[in-house]
Short mmCIF file of the C-alpha atoms (twelve columns), coordinates in Angstrom:
data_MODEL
# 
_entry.id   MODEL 
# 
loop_
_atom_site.group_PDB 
_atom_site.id 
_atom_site.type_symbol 
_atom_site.label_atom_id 
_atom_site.label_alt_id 
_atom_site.label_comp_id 
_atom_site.label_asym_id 
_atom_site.label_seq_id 
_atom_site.Cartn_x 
_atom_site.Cartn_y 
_atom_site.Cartn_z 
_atom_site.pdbx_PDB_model_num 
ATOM 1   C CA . UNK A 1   4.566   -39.167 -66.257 1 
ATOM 2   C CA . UNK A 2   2.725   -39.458 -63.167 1 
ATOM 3   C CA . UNK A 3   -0.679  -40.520 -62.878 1 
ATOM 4   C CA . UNK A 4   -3.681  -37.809 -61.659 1 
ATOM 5   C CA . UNK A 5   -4.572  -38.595 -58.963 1 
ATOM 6   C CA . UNK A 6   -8.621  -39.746 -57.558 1 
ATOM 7   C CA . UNK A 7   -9.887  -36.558 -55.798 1 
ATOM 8   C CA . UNK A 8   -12.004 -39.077 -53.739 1 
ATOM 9   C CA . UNK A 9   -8.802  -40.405 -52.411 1 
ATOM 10  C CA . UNK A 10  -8.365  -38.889 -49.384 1 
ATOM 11  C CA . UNK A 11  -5.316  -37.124 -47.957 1 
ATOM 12  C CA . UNK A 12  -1.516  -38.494 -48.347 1 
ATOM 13  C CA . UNK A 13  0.974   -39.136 -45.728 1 
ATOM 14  C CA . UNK A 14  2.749   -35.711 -46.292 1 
ATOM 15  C CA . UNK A 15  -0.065  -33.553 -46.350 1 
ATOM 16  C CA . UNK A 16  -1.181  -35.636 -42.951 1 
ATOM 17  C CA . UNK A 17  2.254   -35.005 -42.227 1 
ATOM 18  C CA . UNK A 18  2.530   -31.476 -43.003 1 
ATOM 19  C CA . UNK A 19  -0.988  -30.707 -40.890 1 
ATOM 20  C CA . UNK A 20  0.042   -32.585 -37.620 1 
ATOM 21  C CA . UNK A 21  3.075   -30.504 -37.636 1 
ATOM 22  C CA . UNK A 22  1.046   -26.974 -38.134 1 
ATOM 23  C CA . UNK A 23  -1.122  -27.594 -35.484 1 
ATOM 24  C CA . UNK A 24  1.370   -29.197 -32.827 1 
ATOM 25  C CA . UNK A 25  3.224   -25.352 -33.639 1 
ATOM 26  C CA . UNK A 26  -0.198  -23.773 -33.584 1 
ATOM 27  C CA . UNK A 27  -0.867  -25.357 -30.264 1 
ATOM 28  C CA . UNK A 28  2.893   -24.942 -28.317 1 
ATOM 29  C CA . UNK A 29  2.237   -21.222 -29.522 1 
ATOM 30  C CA . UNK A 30  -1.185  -20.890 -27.798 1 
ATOM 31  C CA . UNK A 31  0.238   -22.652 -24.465 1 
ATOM 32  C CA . UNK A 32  3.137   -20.694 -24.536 1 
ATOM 33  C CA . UNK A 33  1.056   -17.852 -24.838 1 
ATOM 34  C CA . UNK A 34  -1.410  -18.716 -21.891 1 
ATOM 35  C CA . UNK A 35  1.836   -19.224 -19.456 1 
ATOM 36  C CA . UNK A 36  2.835   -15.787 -20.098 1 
ATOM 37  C CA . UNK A 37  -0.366  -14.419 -19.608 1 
ATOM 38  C CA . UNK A 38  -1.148  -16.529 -16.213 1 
ATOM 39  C CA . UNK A 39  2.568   -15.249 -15.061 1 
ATOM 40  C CA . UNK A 40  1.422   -11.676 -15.624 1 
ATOM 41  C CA . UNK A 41  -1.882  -11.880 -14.287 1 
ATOM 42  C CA . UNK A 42  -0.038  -13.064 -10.915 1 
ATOM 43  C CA . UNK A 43  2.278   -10.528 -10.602 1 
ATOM 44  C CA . UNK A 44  -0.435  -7.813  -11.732 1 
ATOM 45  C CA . UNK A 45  -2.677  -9.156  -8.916  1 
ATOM 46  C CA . UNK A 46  0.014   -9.305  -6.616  1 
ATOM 47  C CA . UNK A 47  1.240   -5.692  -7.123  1 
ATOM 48  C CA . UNK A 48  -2.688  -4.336  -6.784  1 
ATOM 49  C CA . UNK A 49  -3.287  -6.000  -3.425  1 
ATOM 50  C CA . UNK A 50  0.203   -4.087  -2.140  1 
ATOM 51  C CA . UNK A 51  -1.130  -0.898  -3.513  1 
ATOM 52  C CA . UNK A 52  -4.507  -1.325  -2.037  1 
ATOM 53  C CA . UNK A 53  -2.789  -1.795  1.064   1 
ATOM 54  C CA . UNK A 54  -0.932  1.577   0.809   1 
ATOM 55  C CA . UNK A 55  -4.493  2.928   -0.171  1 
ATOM 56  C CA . UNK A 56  -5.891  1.577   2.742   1 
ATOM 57  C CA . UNK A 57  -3.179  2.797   5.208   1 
ATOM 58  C CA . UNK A 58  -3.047  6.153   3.858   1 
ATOM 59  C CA . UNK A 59  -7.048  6.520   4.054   1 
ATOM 60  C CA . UNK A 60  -6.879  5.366   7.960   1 
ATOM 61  C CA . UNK A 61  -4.287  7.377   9.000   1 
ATOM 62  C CA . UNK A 62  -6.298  10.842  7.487   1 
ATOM 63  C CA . UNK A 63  -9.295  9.675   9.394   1 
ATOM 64  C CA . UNK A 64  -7.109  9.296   12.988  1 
ATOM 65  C CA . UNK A 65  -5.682  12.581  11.971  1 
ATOM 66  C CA . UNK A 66  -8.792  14.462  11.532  1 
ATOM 67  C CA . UNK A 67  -10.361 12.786  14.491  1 
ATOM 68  C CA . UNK A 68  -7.405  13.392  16.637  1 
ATOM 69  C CA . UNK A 69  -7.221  16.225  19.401  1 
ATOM 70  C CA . UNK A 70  -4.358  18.690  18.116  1 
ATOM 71  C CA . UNK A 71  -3.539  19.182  21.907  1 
ATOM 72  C CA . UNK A 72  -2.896  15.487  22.845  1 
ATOM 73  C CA . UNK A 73  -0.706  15.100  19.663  1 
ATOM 74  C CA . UNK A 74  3.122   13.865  20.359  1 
ATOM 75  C CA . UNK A 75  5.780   13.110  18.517  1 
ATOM 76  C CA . UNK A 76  8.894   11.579  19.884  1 
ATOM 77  C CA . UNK A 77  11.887  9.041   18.764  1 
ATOM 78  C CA . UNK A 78  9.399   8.364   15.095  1 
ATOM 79  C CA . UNK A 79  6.199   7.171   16.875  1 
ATOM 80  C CA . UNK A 80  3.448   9.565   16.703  1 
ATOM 81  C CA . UNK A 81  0.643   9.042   19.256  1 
ATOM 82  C CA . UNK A 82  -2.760  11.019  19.304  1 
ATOM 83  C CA . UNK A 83  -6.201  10.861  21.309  1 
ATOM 84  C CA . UNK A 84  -9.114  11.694  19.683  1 
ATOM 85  C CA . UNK A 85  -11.368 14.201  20.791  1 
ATOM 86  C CA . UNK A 86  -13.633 12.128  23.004  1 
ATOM 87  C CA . UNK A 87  -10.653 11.204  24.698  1 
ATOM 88  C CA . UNK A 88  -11.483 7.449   24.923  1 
ATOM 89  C CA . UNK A 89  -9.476  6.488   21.941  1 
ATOM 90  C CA . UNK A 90  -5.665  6.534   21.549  1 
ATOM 91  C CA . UNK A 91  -3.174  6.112   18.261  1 
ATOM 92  C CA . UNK A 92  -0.173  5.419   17.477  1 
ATOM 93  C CA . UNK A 93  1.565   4.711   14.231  1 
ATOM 94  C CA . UNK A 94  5.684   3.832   14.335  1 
ATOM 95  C CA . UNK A 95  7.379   1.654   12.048  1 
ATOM 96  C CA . UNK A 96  8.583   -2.180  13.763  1 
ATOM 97  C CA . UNK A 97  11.273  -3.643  11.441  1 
ATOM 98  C CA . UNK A 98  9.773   -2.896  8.231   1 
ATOM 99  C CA . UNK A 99  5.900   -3.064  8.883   1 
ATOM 100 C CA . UNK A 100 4.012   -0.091  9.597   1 
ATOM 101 C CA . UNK A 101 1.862   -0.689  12.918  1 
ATOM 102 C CA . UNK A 102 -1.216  1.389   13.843  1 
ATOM 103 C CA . UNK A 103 -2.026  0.693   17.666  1 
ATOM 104 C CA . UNK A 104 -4.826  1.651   19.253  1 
ATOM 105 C CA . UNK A 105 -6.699  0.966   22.703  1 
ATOM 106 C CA . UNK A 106 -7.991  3.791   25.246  1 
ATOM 107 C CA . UNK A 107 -5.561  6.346   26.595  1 
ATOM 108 C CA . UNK A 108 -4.867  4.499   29.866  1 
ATOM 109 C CA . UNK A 109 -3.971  0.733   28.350  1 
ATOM 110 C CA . UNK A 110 -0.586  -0.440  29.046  1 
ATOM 111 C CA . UNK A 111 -0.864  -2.638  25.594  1 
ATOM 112 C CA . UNK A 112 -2.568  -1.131  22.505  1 
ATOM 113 C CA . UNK A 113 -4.342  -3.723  20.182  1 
ATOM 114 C CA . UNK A 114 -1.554  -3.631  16.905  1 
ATOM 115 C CA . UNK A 115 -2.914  -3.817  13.419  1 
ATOM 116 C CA . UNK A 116 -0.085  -3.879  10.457  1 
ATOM 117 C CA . UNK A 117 -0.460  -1.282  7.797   1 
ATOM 118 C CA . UNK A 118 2.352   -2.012  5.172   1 
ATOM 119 C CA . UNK A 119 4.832   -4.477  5.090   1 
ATOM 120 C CA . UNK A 120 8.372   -3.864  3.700   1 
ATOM 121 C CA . UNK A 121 8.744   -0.053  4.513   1 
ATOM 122 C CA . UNK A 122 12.167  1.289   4.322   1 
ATOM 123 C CA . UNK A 123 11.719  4.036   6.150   1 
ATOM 124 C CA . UNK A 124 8.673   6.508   8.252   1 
ATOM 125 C CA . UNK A 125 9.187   9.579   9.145   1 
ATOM 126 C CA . UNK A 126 6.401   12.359  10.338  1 
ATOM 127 C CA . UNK A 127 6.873   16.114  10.862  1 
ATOM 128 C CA . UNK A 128 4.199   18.208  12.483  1 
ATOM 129 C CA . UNK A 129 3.891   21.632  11.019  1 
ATOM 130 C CA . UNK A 130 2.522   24.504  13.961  1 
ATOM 131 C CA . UNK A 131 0.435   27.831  13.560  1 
ATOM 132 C CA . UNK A 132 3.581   29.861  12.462  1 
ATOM 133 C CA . UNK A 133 4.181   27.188  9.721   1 
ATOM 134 C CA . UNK A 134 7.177   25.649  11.156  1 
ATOM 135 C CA . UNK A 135 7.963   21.652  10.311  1 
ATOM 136 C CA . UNK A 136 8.757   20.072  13.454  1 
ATOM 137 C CA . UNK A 137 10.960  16.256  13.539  1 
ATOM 138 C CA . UNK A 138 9.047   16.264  17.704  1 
ATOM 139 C CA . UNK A 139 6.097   17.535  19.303  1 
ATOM 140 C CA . UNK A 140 5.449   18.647  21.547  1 
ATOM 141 C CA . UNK A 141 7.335   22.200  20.373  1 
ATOM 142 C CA . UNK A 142 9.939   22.540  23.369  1 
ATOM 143 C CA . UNK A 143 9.070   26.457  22.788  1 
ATOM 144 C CA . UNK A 144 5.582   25.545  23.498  1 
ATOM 145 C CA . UNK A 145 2.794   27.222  23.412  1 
ATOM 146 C CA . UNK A 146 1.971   26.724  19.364  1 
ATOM 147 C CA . UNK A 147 -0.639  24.521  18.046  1 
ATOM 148 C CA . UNK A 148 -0.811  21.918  15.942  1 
ATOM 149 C CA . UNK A 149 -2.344  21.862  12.164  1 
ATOM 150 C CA . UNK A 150 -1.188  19.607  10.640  1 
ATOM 151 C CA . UNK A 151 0.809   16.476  10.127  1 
ATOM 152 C CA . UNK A 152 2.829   14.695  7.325   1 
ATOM 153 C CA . UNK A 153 3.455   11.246  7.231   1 
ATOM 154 C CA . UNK A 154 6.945   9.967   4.367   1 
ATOM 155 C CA . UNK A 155 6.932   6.401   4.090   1 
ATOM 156 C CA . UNK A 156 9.655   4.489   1.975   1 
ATOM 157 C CA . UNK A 157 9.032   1.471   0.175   1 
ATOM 158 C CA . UNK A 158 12.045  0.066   -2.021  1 
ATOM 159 C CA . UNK A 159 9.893   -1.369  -5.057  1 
ATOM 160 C CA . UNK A 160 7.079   1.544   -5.023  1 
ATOM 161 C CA . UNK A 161 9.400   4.751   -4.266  1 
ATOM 162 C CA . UNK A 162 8.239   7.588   -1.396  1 
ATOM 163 C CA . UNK A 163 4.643   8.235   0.056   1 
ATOM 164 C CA . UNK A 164 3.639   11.052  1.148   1 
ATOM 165 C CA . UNK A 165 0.200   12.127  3.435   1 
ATOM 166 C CA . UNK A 166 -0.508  15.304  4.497   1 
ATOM 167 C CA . UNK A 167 -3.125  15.553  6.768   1 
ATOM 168 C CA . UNK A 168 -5.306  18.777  8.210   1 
ATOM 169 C CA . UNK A 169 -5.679  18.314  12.313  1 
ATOM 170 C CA . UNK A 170 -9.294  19.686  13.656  1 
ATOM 171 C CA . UNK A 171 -9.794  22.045  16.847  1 
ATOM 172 C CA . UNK A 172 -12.800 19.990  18.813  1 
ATOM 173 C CA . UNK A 173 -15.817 21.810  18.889  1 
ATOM 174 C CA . UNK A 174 -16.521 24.153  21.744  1 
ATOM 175 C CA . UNK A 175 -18.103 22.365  24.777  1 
# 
């Protein structure tokens, strides 16, 4: 028979024991946890700060679109190159290795300042669509005479897939 035991006592060996152990699996649990969630967070943040810089591509090449003269507008060998309508300001986008450049300067600059867009594109490609509503892989048209509207930009990234920006050209205003 064994004896009952003092319930002022204290704790045994096993049940001191058997606690240590919960709460060293209670503990590798919540530090496993925490790694996984630090892991994710840096990817996450990672991944956002790419797709803000798509974001912020996209948003700068509508505004040189829509301030760019449809009559200056060229297109040849992937590089498209605009002035804008006060005519002090010219743009170019075209794709270096795998980073999308914007340059820009005035009209008459041998070197345009370069800012990079978006790293790691696969591929750029812009068509200019004309007053008949004809794509066009150059422009000027070689027929001539037809105006620009409009022009789409396709970028390829390999980990995000294909981007697409369509944007409206503007006639200046009469002088």
């Amino acid at each position: 028979m064994t004896p009952e035991r003092d319930p002022a006592a204290g704790v045994t060996l096993v049940e001191m024991l058997v606690a240590l152990s919960l709460f060293a699996m209670v503990g590798l649990a919540s530090f496993t946890t925490l790694d996984t969630i630090l892991k994710v967070r840096e990817r996450t943040d990672g991944r956002l700060e790419h797709l803000a810089q798509l974001d912020r591509a996209l948003l700068i090449f509508g505004r040189d679109m829509v301030q760019a003269d449809p009559r200056t507008l060229n297109l040849v060998d992937g590089v498209l190159s605009t002035v804008g309508h006060d005519g002090k300001t010219k743009r170019q986008y075209q794709l270096a290795e795998t980073v999308l450049n914007r340059k820009i300067g005035p009209p008459n600059a041998e070197t345009l300042l370069t800012q990079s867009l978006v790293q790691n594109v696969d591929a750029l490609a812009f068509r200019v669509l004309d007053e008949d509503r004809v794509w066009h892989s150059t422009w000027p048209d070689p027929a001539g005479g037809r105006e620009a509207l409009a022009v789409d930009m396709h970028v390829e990234i390999n980990a995000i897939g294909s981007l697409r920006r369509l944007s409206p050209l503007t006639r200046p205003a009469p002088r």
